[in-house]
DOTI-88249 format. One record per residue (C-alpha): residue number from 1; x, y, z negated. Coordinates in steps of 0.05 Angstrom, whole numbers, m for minus. Each point is the difference from the previous one (the first is absolute). Layout:
<nodes>
<node><pos>NUM</pos><east>X</east><north>Y</north><up>Z</up></node>
...
</nodes>
This chain:
<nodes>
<node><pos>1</pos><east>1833</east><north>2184</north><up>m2009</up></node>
<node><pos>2</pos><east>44</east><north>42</north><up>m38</up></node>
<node><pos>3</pos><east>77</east><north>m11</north><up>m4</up></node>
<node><pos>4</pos><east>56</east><north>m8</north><up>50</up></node>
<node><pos>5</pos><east>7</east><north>m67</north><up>32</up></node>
<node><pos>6</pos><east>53</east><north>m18</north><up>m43</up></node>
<node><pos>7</pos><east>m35</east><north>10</north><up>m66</up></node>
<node><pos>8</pos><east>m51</east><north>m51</north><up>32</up></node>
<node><pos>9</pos><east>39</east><north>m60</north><up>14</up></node>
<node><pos>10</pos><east>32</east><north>18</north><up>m69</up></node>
<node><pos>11</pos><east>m56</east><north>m1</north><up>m34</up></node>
<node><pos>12</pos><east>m31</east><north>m59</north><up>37</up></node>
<node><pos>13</pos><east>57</east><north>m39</north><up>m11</up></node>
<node><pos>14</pos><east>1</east><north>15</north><up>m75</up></node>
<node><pos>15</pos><east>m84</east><north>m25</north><up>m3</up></node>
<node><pos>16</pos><east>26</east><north>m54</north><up>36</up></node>
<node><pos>17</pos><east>60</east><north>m29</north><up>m47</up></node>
<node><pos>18</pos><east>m55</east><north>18</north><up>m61</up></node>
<node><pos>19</pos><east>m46</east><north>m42</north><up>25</up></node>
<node><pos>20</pos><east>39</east><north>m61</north><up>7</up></node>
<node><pos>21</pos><east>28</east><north>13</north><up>m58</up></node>
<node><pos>22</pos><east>m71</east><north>m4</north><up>m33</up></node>
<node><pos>23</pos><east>m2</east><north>m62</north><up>50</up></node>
<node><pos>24</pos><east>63</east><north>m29</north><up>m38</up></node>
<node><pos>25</pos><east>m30</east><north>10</north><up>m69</up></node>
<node><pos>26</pos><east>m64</east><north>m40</north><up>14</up></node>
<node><pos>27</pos><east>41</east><north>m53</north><up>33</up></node>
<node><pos>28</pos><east>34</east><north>m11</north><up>m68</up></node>
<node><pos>29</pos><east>m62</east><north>10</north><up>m40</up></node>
<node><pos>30</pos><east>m26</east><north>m76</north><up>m33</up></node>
<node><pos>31</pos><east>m62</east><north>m18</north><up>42</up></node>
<node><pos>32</pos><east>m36</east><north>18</north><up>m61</up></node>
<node><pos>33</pos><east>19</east><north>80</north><up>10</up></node>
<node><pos>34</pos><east>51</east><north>44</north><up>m30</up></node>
<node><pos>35</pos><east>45</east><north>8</north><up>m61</up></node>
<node><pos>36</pos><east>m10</east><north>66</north><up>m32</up></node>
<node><pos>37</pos><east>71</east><north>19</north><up>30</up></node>
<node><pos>38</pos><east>m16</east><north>m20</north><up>76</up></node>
<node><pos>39</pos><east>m70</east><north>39</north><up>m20</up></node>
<node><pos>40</pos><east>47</east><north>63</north><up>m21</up></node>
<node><pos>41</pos><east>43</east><north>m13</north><up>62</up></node>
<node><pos>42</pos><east>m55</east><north>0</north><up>48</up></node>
<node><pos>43</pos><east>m37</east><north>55</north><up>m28</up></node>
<node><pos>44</pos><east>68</east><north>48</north><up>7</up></node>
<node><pos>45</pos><east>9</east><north>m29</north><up>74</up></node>
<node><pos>46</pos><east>m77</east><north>25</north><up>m1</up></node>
<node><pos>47</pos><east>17</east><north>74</north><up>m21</up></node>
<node><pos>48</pos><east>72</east><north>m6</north><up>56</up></node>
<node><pos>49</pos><east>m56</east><north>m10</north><up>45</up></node>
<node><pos>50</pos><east>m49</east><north>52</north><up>m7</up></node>
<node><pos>51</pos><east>61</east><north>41</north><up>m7</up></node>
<node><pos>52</pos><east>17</east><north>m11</north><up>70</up></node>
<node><pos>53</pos><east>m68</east><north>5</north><up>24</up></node>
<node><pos>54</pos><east>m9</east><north>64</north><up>m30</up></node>
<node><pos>55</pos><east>62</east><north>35</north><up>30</up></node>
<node><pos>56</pos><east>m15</east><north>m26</north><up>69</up></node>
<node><pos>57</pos><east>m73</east><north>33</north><up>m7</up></node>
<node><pos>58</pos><east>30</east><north>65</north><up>m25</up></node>
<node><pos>59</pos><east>61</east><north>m7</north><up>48</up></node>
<node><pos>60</pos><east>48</east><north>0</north><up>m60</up></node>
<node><pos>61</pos><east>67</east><north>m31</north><up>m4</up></node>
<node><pos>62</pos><east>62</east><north>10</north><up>m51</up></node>
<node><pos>63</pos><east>56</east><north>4</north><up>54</up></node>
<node><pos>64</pos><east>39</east><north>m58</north><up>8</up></node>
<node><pos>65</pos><east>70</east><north>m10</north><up>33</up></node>
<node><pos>66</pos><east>m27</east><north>m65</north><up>21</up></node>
<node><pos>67</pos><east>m57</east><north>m41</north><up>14</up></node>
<node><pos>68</pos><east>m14</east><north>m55</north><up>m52</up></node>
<node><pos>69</pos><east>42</east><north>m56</north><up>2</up></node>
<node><pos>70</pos><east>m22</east><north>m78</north><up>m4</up></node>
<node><pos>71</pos><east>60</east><north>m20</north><up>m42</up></node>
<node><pos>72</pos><east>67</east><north>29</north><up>m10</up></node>
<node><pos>73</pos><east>30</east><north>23</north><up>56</up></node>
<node><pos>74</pos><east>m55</east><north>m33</north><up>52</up></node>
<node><pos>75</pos><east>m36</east><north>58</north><up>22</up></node>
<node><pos>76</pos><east>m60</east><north>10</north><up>44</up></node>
<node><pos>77</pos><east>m17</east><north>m15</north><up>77</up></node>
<node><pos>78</pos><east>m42</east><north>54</north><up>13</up></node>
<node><pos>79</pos><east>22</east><north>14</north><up>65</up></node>
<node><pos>80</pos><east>m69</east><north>m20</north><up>42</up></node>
<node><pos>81</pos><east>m37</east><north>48</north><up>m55</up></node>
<node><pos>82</pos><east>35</east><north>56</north><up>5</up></node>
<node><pos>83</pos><east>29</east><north>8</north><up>74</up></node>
<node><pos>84</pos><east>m28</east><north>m48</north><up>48</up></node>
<node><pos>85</pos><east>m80</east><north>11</north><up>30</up></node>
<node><pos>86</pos><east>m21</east><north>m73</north><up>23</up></node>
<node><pos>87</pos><east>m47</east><north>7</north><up>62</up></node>
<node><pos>88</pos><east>m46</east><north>m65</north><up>12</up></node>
<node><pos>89</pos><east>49</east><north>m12</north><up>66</up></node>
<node><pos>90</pos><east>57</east><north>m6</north><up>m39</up></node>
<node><pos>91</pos><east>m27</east><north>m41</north><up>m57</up></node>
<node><pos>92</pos><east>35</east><north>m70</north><up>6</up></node>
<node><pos>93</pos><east>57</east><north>12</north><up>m41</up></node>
<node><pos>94</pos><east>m43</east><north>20</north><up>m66</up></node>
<node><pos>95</pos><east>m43</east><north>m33</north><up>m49</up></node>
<node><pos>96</pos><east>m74</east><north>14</north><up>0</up></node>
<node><pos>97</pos><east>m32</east><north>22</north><up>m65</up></node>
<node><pos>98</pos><east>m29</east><north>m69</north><up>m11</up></node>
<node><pos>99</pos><east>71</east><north>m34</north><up>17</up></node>
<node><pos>100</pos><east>19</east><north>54</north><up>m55</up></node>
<node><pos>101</pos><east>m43</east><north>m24</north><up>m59</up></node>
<node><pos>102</pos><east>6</east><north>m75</north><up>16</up></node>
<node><pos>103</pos><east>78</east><north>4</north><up>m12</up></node>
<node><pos>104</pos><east>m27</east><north>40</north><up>m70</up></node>
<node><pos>105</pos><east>m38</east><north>m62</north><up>m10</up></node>
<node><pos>106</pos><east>37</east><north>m60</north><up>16</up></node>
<node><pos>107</pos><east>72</east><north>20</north><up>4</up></node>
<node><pos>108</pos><east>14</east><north>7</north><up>m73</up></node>
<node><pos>109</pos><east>41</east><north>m68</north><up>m3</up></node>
<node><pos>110</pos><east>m59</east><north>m46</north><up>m33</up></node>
<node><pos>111</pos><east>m37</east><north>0</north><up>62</up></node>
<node><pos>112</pos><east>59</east><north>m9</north><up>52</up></node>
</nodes>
């Protein structure tokens, strides 16, 4: 994998955000589909997204001061990512992946 360490929590951070905010625009969509501008809007989170694959394949980044933030002023927690190794022994204070994608799932306020 090409790229420092840094450029890949970036970047996976960045896929990450895109995709849920792909997540939001379905969300909003009418159960019948899309409007032609939550069409347009998903399609450009589309492009952001192969974007961001595409530099993490070629190991590409625009340097940034700063990871991406959530909102203003709330920035990431990438902390575990990008300085702490998790052996199986010490593994009780962290989520596992499947812990992980169930808070994607049912912690978005409609299902809590």
């Amino acid at each position: 994998m090409k790229g420092s360490k840094d450029h890949l929590i970036e970047k996976t951070f960045e896929a990450f955000f895109e995709l849920e905010d792909m997540r939001e625009i379905i969300r909003r969509s009418l159960p019948t589909g899309m409007s032609a501008v939550e069409e347009d809007a998903f399609m450009k989170s589309t492009a952001n997204l192969k974007s961001v694959i595409e530099a993490l394949e070629k190991g590409t980044s625009e340097k940034q001061a700063n990871f991406p933030q959530i909102v203003d002023r709330i920035g990431l927690r990438y902390r575990e990512e990008g300085n702490i190794n998790i052996q199986p022994i010490q593994a009780a204070g962290r989520l596992t992946p499947e812990a992980r994608k169930a808070l994607i799932s049912y912690g978005d306020g409609y299902s809590t």
